[in-house]
C-alpha positions in Angstrom: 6.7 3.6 5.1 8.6 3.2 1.3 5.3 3.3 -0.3 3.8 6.3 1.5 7.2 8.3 1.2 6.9 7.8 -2.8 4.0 9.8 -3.4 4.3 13.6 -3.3 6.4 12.3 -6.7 3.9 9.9 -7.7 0.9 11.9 -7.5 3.3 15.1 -9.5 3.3 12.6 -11.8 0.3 11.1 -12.7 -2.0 13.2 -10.9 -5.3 13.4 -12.7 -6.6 16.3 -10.9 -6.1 18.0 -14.6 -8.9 16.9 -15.6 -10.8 19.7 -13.3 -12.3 17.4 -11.4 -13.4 18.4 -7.7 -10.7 17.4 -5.8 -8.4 19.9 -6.9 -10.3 22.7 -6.6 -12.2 24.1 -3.4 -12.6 22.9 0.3 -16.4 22.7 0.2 -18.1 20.1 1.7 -16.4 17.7 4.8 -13.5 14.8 3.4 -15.6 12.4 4.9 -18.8 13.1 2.3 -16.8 12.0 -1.3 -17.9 10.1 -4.3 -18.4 6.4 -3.9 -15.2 6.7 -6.4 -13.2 7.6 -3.8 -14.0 5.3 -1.1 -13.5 2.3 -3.6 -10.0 4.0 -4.0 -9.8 4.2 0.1 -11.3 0.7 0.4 -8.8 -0.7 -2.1 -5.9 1.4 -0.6 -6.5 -0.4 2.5 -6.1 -4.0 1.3 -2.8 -3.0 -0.3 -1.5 -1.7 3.1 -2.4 -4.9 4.8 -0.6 -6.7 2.5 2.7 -5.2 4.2 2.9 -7.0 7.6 -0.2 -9.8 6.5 2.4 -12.4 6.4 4.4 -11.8 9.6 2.2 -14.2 11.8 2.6 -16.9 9.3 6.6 -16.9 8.7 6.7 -19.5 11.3 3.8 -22.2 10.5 5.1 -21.4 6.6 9.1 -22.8 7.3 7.4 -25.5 9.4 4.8 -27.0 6.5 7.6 -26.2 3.8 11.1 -26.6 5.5 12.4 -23.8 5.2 14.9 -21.7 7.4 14.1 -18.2 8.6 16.2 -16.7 6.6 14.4 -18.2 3.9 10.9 -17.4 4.9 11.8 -13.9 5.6 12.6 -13.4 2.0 8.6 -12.6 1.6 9.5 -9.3 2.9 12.8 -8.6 1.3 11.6 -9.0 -2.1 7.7 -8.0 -1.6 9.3 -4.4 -0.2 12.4 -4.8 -2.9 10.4 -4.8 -6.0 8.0 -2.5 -4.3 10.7 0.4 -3.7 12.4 -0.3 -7.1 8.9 -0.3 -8.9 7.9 2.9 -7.8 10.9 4.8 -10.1 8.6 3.7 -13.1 4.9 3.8 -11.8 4.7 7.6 -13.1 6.1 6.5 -16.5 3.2 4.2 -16.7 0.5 5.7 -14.6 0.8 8.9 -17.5 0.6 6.4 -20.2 -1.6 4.4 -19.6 -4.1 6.7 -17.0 -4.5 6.8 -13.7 -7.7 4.1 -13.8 -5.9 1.4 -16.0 -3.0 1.9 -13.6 -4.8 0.9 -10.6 -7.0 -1.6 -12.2 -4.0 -3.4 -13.2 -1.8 -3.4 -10.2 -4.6 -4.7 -8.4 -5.2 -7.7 -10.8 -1.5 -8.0 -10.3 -2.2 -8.5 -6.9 -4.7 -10.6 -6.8 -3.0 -13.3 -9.4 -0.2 -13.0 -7.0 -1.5 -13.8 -3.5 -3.7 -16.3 -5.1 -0.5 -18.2 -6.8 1.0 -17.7 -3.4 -1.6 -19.2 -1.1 -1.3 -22.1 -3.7 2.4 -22.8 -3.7 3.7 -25.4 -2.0 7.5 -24.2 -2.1 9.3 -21.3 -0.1 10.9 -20.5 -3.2 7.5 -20.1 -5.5 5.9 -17.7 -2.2 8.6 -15.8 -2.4 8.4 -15.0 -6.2 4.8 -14.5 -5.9 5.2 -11.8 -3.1 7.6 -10.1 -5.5 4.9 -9.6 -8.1 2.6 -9.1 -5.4 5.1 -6.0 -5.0 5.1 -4.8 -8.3 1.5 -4.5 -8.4 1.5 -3.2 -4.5 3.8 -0.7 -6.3 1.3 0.1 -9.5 -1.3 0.7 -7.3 -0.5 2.9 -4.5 2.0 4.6 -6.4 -1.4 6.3 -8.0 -4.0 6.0 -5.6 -3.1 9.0 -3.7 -3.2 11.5 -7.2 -6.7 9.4 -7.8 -7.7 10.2 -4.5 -6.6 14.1 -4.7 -8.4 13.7 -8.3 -11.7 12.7 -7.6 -12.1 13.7 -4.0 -14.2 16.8 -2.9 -13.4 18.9 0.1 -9.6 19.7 -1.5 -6.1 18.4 -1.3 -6.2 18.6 2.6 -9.3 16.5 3.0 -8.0 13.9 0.3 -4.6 13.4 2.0 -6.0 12.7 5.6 -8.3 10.4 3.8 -5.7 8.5 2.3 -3.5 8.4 5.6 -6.3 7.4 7.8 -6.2 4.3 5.0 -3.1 3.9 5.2 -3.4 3.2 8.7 -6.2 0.9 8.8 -4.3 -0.9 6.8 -1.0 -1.3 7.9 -2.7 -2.6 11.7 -5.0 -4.4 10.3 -2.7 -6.8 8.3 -1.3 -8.1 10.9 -4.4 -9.0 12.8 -6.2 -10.7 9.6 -2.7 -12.9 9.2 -3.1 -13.7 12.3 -6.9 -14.5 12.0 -6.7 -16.7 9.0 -3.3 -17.5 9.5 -4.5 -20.1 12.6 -6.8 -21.7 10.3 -4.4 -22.0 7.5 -1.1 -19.9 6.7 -2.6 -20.2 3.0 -5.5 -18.6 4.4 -4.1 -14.9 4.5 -2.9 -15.1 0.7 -6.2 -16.3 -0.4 -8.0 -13.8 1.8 -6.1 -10.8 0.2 -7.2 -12.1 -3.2 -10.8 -12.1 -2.4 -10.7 -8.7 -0.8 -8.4 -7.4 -3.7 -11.3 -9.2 -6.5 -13.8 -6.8 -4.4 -11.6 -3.9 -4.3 -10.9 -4.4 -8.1 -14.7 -4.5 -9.1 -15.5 -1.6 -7.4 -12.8 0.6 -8.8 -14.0 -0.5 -12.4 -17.5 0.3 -11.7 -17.2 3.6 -9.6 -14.6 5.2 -10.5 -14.8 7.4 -14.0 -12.5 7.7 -16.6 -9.7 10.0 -15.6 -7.6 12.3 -18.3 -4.2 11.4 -18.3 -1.5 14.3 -17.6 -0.3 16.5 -20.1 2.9 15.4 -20.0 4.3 11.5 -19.7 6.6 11.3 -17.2 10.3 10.0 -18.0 12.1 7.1 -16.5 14.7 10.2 -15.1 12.0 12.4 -13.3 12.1 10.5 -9.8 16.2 11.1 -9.8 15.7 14.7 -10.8 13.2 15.3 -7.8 16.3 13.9 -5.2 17.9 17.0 -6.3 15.6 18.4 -3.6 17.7 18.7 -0.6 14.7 18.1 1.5 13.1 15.1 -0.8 16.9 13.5 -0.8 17.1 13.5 3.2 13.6 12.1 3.5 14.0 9.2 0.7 17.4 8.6 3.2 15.6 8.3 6.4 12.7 6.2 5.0 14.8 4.0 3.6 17.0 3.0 6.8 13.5 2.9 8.7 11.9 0.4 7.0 15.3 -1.5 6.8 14.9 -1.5 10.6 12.0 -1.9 11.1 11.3 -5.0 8.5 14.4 -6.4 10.1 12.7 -6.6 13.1 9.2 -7.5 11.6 10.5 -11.0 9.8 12.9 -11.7 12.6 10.1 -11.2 15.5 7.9 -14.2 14.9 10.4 -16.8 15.5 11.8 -16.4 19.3 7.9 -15.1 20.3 7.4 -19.0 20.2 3.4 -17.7 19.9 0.9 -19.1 17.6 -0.1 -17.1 14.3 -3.0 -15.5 16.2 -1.0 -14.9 19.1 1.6 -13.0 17.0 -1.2 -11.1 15.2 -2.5 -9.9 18.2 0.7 -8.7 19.4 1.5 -6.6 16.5 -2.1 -5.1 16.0 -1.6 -3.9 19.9 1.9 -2.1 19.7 3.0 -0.9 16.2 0.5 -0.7 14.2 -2.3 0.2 16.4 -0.2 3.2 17.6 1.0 4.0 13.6 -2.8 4.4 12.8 -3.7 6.7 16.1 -0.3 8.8 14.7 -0.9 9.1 11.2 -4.6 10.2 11.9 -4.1 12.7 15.0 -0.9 14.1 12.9 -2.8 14.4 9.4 -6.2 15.9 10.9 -3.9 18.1 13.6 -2.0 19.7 10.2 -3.9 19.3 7.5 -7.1 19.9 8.7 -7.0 23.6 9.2 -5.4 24.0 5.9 -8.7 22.4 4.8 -10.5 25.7 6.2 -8.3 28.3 4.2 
């Protein structure tokens, strides 16, 4: 995905794993025994990955209740993923301003005031610029959770990285199926539901997770060009970028010849894409990281 292709950069950025904290410096101990910090951070990470495909079984009843076209509708991904990608040049110049915790804190009250305005809207216009702010603060947030993650995690860089794919994952699958869930009571319901979860997500971060030093050096505004100078980072920002333009394509325009109820349409999409994106990132990240984990 954009947001998980941004964050070797991200986390160079505003990685707080300078403040020798334990996830940055030995493999002891299993990645699945870490801080209640960190599994706020995973918990939180997961909600913001949901919020990717949560609106796909409700494009339809939305241009039904508000008149609006598909094309129209489908605008809740181009500018939630559009802000998103363009956000993420400028989360390390804020994330090693303001700190890693501040950064997440407020991306996810970003969120929340967001999806709530959404699910309260009644125009296609008004959704749509709410899932753009929802973007920027989809962008804040997971733009640092992975250095937060690497920061405060114990069991090393290996173990914090398979942890935050396996959220990733969870996420992404699951946002479909709760969309779909809520979606047949309401297709309000899913924007609402994100800013509950989000409220938790947000309380716990602020409770459990510490202070964190912020980097040495602020990032600049040029830093994320610089790193495409990387022949490798260049051809990967390339091929993300025309595989979520694919596949998004395909996402917003699915829902309308399926002719299928929003649980229907959840279903579907839990059961092919994303079920078989979280069985991939979590065989892949455990079958390569993993035995770096042991060195």
């Amino acid at each position: 995905m954009t947001s998980a292709s941004a964050q070797p950069t991200a986390a160079s950025d505003s990685s707080p794993g300078s403040s020798g904290s334990s996830g940055s410096s030995g493999s002891s101990g299993s990645f699945l025994h870490q801080p209640r910090a960190v599994w706020a951070v995973a918990f939180a990470c997961v909600i913001a990955f949901m919020g990717i495909g949560l609106v796909d079984p409700i494009l339809v009843p939305i241009a039904e209740s508000l008149h609006a076209s598909p094309s129209q509708v489908s605008l809740l991904f181009t500018s939630y993923m559009a802000v998103t990608g363009v956000a993420m040049l400028i989360t390390g110049v804020v994330s090693s301003r303001l700190g890693p915790k501040r950064t997440l804190l407020g991306g996810l009250a970003v969120i929340v005031v967001c999806s709530g305005l959404a699910g309260a809207s009644d125009t296609i216009g008004g959704i749509v610029g709410f899932r753009a702010g929802w973007g920027l603060g989809n962008a804040l947030f997971i733009a640092t959770a992975l250095a937060t993650i690497v920061g405060a995690a114990s069991g090393g860089v290996a173990g914090s990285i398979i942890l935050y794919e396996a959220a990733l994952g969870v996420g992404i699958a699951a946002g479909p199926l709760l969309g779909g869930v809520l979606g047949d009571i309401s297709w309000r319901g899913p924007f609402f539901g994100v800013a509950v979860l989000m409220s938790v997500a947000f309380v716990a971060i602020a409770v459990f997770l510490p202070p964190l030093e912020k980097p040495v050096h602020a990032t600049s505004l040029v830093d994320p060009f610089r790193a495409l100078r990387h022949r490798g980072l260049l051809t990967m920002g390339i091929t993300a970028l025309l595989y979520n333009f694919g596949f998004f394509t395909l996402l917003a325009y699915a829902p309308f010849p399926l002719h299928m109820s929003a649980h229907q349409i959840g279903f579907i999409f839990f059961g092919s894409w994303p079920l078989g994106l979280l069985a991939g990132l979590i065989v892949v990240a455990v079958a390569t990281l993993l035995p770096l984990a042991k060195l």
